[in-house]
C-alpha positions as CSV (number, residue, x, y, z in Angstrom):
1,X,-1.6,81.0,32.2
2,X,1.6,80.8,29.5
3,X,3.3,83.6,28.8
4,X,0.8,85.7,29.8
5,X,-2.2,83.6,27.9
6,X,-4.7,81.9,29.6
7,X,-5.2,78.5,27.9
8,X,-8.3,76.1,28.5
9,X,-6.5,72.8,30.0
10,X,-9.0,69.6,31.0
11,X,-7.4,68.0,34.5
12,X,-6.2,64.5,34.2
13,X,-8.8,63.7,36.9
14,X,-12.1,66.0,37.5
15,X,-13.0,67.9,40.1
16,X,-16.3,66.7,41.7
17,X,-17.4,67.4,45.3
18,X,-20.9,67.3,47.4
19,X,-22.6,69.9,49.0
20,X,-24.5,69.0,51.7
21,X,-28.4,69.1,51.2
22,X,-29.8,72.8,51.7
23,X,-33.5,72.8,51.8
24,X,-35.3,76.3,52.9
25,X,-38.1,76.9,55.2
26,X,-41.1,78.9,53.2
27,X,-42.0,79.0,49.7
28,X,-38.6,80.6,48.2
29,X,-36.4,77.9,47.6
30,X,-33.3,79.6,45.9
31,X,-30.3,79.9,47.5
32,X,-27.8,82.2,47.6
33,X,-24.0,82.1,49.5
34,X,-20.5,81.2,49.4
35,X,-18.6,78.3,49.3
36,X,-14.8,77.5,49.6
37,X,-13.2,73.6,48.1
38,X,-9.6,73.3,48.6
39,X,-7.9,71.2,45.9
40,X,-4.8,69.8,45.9
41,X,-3.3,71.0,42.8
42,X,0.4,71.1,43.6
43,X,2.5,70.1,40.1
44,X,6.0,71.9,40.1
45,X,6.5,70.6,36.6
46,X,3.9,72.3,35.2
47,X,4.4,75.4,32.6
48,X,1.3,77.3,34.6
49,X,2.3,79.8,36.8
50,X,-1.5,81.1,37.0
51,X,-4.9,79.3,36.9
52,X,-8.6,79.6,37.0
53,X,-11.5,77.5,37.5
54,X,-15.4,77.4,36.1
55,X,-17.6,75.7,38.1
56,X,-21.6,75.0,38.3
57,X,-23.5,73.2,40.3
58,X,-26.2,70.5,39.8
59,X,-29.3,69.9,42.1
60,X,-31.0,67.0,42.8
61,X,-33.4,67.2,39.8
62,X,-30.7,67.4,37.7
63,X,-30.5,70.9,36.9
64,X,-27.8,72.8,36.1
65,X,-26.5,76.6,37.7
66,X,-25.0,79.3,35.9
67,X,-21.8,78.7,35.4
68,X,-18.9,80.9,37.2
69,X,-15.1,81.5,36.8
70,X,-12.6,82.4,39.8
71,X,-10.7,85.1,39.5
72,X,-6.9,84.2,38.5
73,X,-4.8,82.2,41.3
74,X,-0.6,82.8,41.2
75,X,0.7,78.9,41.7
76,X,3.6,79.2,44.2
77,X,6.4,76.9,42.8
């Protein structure tokens, strides 16, 4: 966030991670939880004092979640 707008930025680098493989017992196979990433996205030069992230995830058969926003993080310069 600038000046009190949230503006769409693309990273210099992407964010990608793995999960590790979650296969349930029975005949239901969706899933449903929480996860927490830390990132290291430390840049005192930045004009952002705020941010946000949408993520999604992709399964094994390539398909894709819904995608999902954080709420707003303060950056602490």
């Amino acid at each position: 966030m600038q000046h009190g707008v949230l503006t769409p930025v693309e990273p210099a680098m992407p964010f990608h991670t793995r999960l590790p493989v979650i296969t349930p017992s029975g005949n239901n196979k969706a899933i449903k939880g929480e996860m927490e990433i830390k990132l290291d996205i430390y840049n005192p030069i930045s004009p952002y004092d705020t941010i946000a992230f949408d993520f999604y995830i992709v399964d094994r058969a390539l398909h894709k979640s819904n995608t999902v926003s954080t709420p707003l993080i303060v950056v602490q310069k």
